[in-house]
N, C-alpha and C positions, 0 to 999 in steps of 0.2 A: 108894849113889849120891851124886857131889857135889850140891851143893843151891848155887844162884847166888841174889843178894837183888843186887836194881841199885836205883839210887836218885838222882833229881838232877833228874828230866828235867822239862819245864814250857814253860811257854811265853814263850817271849823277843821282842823285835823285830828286825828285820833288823838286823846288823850290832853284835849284843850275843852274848853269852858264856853258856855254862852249864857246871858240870862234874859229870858222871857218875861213881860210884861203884858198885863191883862188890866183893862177899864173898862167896869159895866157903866153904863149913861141910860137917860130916860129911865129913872129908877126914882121915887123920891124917899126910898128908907134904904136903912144898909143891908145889906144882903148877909145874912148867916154863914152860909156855906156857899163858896165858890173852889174851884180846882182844877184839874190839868189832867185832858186825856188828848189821844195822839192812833194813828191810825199810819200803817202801810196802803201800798195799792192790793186788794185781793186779801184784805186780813179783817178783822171786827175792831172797831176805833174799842180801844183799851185806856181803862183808869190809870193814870199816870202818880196823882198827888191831889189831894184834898184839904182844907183849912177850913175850921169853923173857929167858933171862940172856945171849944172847948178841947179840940186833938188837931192833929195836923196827922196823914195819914199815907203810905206811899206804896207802891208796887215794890212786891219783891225784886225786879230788875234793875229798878233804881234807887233802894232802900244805899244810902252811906254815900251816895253821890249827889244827889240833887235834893235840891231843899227848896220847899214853900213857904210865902211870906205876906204879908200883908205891907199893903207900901201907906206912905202918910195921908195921901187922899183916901177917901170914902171909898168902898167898894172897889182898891185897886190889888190886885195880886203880882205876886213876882212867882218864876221857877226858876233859881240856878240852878245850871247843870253843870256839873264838873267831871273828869276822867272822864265826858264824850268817845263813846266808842261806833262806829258802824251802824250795828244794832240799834244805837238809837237814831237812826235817820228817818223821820217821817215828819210828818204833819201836826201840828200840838196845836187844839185846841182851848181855847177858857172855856169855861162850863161854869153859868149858876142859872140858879132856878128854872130850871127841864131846857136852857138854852144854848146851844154852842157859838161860837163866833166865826168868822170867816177861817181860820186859821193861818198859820204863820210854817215853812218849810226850813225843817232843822236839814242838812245834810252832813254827815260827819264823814271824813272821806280824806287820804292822803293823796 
């Protein structure tokens, strides 16, 4: 089973920047689509941002701030996020192949 390691997440002030890092392992081909959803307490974990080789794909809420990327190793993704606001404070996990990862805690907060 792939194995997800996220890594990045902290706490910022409104209108600052973090970027997330994701590496699937125990994998031995490259993964197609991998992407970013994220989850309050008492809400449904929601699609964040998606990457394959053919679109990159993002939530209305974060469409013009945060951008997905493919990093130089095999199967590793990035999310920058930029203009951090409140709103986005949760839990952001990796996602590929039906998998989540442990997750990583963004808190945006003055």
């Amino acid at each position: 089973q792939v194995q997800l390691v996220e890594s990045g997440g902290g706490l910022v002030q409104p209108g600052g920047s973090l970027r997330l890092s994701c590496v699937a392992s125990e994998i031995a081909f490259r993964i197609y689509r991998m992407g970013w959803y994220r989850q309050v307490p008492g809400k449904q974990r929601e699609r964040v941002a998606m990457i394959s080789d053919a679109s990159t794909t993002y939530a209305d809420s974060v469409q013009g701030r945060f951008t997905i990327s493919r990093g130089n190793a095999e199967n590793e993704i990035y999310l920058q996020m930029n203009s951090l606001q409140p709103e986005d404070t949760a839990v952001y996990y990796c996602y590929a192949l039906s998998n989540f990862g442990q997750g990583t805690q963004v808190t945006v907060s003055s």
